[in-house]
C-alpha positions as CSV (number, residue, x, y, z in Angstrom):
1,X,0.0,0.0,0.0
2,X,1.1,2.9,-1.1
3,X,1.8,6.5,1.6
4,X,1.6,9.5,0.5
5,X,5.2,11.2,0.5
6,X,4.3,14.9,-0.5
7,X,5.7,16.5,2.3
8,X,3.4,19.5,4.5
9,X,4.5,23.2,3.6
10,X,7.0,24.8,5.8
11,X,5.9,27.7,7.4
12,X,7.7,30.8,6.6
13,X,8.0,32.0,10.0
14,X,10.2,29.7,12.0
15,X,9.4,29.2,16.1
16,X,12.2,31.6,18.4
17,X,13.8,28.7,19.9
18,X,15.2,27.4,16.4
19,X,16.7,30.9,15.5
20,X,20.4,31.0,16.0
21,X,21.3,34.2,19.1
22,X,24.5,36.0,17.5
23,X,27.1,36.2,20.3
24,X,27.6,39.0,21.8
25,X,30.3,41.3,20.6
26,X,33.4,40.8,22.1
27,X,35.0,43.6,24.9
28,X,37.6,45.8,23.6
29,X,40.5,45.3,25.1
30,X,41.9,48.3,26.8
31,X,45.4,49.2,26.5
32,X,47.5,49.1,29.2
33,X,48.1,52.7,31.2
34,X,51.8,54.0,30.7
35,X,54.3,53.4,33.7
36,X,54.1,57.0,33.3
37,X,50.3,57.2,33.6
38,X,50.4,54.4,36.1
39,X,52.9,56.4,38.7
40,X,50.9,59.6,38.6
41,X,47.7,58.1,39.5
42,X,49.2,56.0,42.1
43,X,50.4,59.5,43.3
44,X,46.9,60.8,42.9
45,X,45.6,57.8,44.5
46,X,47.4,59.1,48.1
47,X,47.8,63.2,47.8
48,X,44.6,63.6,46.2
49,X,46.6,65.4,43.0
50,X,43.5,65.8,40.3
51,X,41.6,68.2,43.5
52,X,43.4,71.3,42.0
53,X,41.6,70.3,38.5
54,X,38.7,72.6,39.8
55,X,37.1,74.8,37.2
56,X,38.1,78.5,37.0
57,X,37.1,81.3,34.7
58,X,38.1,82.2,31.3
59,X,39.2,85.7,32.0
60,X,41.3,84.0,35.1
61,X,44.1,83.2,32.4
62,X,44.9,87.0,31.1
63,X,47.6,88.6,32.4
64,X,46.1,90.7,34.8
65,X,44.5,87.4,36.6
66,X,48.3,86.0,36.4
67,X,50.0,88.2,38.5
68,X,50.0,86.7,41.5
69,X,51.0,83.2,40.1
70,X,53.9,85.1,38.7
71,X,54.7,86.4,41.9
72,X,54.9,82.9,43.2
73,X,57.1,82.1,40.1
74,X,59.7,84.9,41.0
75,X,59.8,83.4,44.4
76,X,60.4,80.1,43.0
77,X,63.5,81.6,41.2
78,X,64.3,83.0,44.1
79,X,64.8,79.9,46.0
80,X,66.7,78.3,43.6
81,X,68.9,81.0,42.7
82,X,69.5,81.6,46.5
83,X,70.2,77.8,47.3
84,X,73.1,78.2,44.7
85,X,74.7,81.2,46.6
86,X,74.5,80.3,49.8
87,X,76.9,77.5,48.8
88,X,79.4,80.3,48.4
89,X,78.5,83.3,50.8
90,X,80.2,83.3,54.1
91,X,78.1,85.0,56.7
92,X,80.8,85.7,59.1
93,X,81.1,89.6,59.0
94,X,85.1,90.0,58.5
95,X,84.4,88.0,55.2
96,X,80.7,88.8,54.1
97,X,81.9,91.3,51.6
98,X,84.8,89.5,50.4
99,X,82.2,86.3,49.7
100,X,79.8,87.9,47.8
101,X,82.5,89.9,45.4
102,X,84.7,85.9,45.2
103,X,80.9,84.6,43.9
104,X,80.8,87.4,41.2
105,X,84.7,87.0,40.0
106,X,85.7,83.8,40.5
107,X,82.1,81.8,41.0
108,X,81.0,79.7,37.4
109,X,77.8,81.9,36.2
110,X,78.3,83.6,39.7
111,X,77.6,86.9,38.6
112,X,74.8,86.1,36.2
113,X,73.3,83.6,38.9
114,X,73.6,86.8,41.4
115,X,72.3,89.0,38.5
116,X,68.8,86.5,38.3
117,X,68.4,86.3,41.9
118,X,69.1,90.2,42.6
119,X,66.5,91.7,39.6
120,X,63.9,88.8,40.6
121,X,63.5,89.8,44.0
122,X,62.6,93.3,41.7
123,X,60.5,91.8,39.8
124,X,58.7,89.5,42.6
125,X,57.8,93.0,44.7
126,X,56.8,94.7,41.3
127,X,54.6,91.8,40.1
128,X,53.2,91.6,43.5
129,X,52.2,95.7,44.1
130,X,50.2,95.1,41.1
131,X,48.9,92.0,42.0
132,X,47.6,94.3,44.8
133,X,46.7,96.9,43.1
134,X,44.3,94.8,40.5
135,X,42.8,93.1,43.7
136,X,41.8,96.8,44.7
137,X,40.6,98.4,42.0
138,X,38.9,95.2,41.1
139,X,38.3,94.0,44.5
140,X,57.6,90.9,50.8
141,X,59.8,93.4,51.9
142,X,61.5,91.6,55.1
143,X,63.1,89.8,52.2
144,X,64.6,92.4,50.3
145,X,65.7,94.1,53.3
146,X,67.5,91.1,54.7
147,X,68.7,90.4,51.2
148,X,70.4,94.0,51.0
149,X,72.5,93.9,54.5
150,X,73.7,90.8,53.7
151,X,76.1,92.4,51.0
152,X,77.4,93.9,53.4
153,X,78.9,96.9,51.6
154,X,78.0,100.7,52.8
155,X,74.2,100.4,51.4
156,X,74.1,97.3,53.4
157,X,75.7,98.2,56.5
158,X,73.5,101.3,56.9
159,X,70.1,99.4,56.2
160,X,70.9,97.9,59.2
161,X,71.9,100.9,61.5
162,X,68.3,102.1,60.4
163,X,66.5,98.7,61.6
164,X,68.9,98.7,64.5
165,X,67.5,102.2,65.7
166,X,64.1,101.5,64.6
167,X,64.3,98.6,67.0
168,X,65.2,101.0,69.8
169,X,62.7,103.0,68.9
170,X,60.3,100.5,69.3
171,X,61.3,99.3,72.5
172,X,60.6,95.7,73.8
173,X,58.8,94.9,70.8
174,X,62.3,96.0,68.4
175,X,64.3,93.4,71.0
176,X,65.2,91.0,67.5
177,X,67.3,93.8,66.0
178,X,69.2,94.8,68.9
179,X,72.6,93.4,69.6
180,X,72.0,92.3,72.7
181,X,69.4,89.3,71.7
182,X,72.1,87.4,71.2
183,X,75.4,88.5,72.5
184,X,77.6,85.6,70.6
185,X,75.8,85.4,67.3
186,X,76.6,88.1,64.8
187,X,73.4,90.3,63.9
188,X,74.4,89.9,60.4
189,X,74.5,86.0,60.7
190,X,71.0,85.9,62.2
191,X,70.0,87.8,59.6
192,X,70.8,85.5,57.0
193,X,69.1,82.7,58.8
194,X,66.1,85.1,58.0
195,X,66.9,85.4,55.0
196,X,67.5,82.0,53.8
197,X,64.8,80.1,56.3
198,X,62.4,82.3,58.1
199,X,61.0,85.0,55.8
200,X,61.0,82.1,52.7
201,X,59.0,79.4,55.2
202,X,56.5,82.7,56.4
203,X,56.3,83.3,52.2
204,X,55.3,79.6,51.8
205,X,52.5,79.1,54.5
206,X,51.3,82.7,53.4
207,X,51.4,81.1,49.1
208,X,49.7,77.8,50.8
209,X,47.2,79.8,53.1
210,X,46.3,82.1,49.7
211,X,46.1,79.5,47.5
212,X,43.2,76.9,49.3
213,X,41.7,80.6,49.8
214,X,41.2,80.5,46.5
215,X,40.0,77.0,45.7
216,X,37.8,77.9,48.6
217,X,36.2,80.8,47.2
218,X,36.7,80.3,43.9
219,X,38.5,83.3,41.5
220,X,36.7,86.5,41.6
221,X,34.3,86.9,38.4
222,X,34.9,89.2,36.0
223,X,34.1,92.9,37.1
224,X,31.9,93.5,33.4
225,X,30.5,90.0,34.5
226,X,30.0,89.1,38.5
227,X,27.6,86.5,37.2
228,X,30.2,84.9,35.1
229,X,26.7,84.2,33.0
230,X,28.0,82.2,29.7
231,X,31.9,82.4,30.3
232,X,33.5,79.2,29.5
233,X,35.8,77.4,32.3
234,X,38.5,75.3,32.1
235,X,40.3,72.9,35.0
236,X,42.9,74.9,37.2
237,X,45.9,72.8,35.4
238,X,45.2,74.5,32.6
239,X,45.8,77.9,34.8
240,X,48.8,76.6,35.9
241,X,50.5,75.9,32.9
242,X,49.9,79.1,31.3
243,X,51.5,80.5,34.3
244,X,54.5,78.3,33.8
245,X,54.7,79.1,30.3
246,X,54.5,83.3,31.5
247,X,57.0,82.3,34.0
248,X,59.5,80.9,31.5
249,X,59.2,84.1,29.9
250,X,59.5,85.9,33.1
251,X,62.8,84.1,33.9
252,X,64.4,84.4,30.1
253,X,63.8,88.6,30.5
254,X,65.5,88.2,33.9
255,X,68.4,86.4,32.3
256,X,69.0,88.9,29.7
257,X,68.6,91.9,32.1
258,X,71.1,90.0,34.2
259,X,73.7,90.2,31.8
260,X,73.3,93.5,30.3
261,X,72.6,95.1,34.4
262,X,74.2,93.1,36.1
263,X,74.0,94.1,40.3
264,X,77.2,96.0,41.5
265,X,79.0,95.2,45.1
266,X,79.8,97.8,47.1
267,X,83.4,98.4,49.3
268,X,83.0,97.3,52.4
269,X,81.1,99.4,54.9
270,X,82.8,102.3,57.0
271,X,81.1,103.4,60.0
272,X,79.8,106.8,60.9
273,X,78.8,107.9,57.6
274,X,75.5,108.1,56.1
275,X,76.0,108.5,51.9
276,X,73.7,105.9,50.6
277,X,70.0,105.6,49.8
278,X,68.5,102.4,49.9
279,X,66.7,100.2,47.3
280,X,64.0,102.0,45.6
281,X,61.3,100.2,47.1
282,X,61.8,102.5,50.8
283,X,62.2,105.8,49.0
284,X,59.0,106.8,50.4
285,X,59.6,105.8,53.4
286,X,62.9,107.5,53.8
287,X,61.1,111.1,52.1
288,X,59.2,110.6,55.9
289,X,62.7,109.8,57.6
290,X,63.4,113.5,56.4
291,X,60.5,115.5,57.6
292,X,59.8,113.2,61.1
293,X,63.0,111.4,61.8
294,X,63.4,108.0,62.0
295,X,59.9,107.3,63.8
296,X,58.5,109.1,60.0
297,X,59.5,105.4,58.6
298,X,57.5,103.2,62.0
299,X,54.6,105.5,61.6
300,X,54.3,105.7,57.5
301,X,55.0,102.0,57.5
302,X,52.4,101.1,60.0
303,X,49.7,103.4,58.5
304,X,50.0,101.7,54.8
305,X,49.8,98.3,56.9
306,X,46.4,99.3,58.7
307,X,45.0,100.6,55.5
308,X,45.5,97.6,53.5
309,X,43.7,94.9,56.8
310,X,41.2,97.4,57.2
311,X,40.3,97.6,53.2
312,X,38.4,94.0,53.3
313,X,36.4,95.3,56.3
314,X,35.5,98.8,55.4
315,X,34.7,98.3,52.0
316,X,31.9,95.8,51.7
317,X,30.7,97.1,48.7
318,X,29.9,94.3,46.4
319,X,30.3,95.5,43.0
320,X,33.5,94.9,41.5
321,X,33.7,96.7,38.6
322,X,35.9,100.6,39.4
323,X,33.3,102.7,38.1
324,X,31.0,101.6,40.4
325,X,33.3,102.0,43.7
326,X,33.7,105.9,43.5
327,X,35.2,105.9,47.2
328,X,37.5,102.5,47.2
329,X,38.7,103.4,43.9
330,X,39.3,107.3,45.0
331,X,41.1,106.6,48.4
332,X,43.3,103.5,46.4
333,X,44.2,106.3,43.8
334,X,45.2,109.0,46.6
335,X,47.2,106.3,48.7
336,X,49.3,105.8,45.2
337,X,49.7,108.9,44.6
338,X,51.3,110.2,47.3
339,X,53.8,107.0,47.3
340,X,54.7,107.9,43.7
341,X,54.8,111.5,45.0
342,X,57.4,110.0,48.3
343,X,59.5,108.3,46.0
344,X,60.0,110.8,43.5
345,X,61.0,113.5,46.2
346,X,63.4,111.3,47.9
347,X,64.9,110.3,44.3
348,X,66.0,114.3,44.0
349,X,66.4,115.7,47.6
350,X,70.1,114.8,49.0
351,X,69.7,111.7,51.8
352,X,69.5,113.4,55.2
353,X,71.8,111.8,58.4
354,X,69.6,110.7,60.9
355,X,71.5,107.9,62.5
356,X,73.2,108.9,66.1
357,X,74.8,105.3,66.2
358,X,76.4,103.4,63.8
């Protein structure tokens, strides 16, 4: 008997379960971090590195917003430079004068090393009065001071025989410029302890302190825009390197000024003379010296001091932008003034002699 072998029509649509499932495409294989990749994130990983990677403000990255990282560049040439002389100055005061002129003759690259560190402390006390000054209108001088004895030549020697009476003048709290503090330690050795330790560690804490200020509350917004409404921001690394990049350019002018100016070294210091003025930088100070005597230098000093803490807490008016702080911007402009009016006058009047002991 025969069957029927015509076979039933297969249905078009086949049943899930007999479709074949494509495998899944395979993970890409990531490439291995660098060892250089790998060591800063494993430094990252325990100081917390990529926390200064915080946002800041276009206009943060002009020049004017640069000033004080600048300033902090300056320093750091500072320290280096200085770390490279002290190897070679000798503190003692029968040879202080003799050290510093053996470093410009016979040192390698002493006198352009001397030249760097001499016209950077310049440029560190420039770039930070206008650092200032921006902060104002917009809302380090131990150092050089210290820095100018330790020559120990007749500019040098009186500086100090004008700190050394101020500090009589000021009585108990003056006691760290008088000889007597310490008996057995030269005053010019402690003073380039200060110079080399204290003043730079007070500089650091101060950088550190100002810096997690501003993490903390953040660079100030533009004065044209104090919402900082559509300005693009960029990670603070970004900051940073322009300011090395500035810096770099900072330190190649101070080379070349170096060579073509380079810093002089006086004789050594006679006593009971007064023919020197000091660095620029006082000249205002000393224009008071002439018209009150030495207490014109405590009181002008202290007066500039008090007006620049009490700024923050009298003016707590919060638009930025000049125009729109008539009084701020008025008393700023008549403090300046009559600084650029000091200095000139003590630049072209002959240095009066106010010291009774030298």
């Amino acid at each position: 008997m025969s069957h029927d072998t015509e076979s039933e029509p297969v249905s078009s649509t086949a049943s899930p379960a007999s479709v074949p499932v494509p495998a899944p495409p395979a993970a890409p294989e990531h490439a291995r971090p660098s060892a250089y990749r790998r060591t800063v994130n494993a430094v990252d990983e325990r100081l917390g590195i990529q926390a200064i990677r915080y946002p800041v403000p276009a206009h943060a990255n002009t020049i004017a917003y640069s000033l004080g990282g600048l300033t902090a560049f300056a320093l750091l040439i500072l320290i280096v430079t200085g770390i490279v002389l002290a190897q070679f100055y000798d503190p003692n005061p029968a040879a202080a004068n003799e050290s510093v002129r053996n470093i410009v003759e016979n040192v390698y690259l002493g006198r352009w090393v001397r030249g760097v560190h001499f016209w950077a402390s310049e440029a560190m006390y420039v770039l930070a009065i206008l650092h200032l000054l921006r902060i104002y209108f917009t809302g380090t001088i131990g150092a050089m001071f210290t820095g100018t004895v330790l020559k120990w030549d007749q500019e040098g020697f009186e500086a100090l025989s004008h700190n050394l009476e101020l500090g009589r003048l000021l009585g108990a709290l003056g006691f760290w410029f008088t000889t007597g503090f310490s008996e057995h330690v030269p005053i010019l050795l402690r003073l380039y302890v200060a110079h080399v330790s204290i003043i730079p560690s007070l500089i650091l804490a101060l950088l550190v302190l100002h810096a997690l200020l501003i993490k903390y509350h953040k660079i100030s917004p533009h004065p044209k825009n104090p919402t900082e409404g559509g300005e693009p921001a960029e990670p603070f690394t970004h900051h940073l390197r322009r300011i090395a990049a500035l810096g770099l350019v900072l330190l190649g002018g101070l080379g070349v000024v170096a060579v073509i100016f380079p810093p002089g070294v006086g004789p050594t210091p006679v006593e009971g003379i007064e023919v020197t003025r000091p660095p620029w930088l006082y000249w205002w100070m000393f224009t008071l010296e002439n018209w009150l005597g030495l207490s014109g230098i405590l009181w002008g000093a202290a007066t500039l001091f008090a007006l620049l803490v009490a700024v923050p807490f009298i003016d707590r008016n919060p638009r930025r932008y000049w125009r729109q702080r008539p009084i701020a911007v008025s008393i700023g402009v008549l403090v300046v003034l009559a600084l650029i009016v000091l200095t000139v006058l003590e630049a072209v009047t002959t240095p009066g002699q106010h010291l009774t002991e030298m």
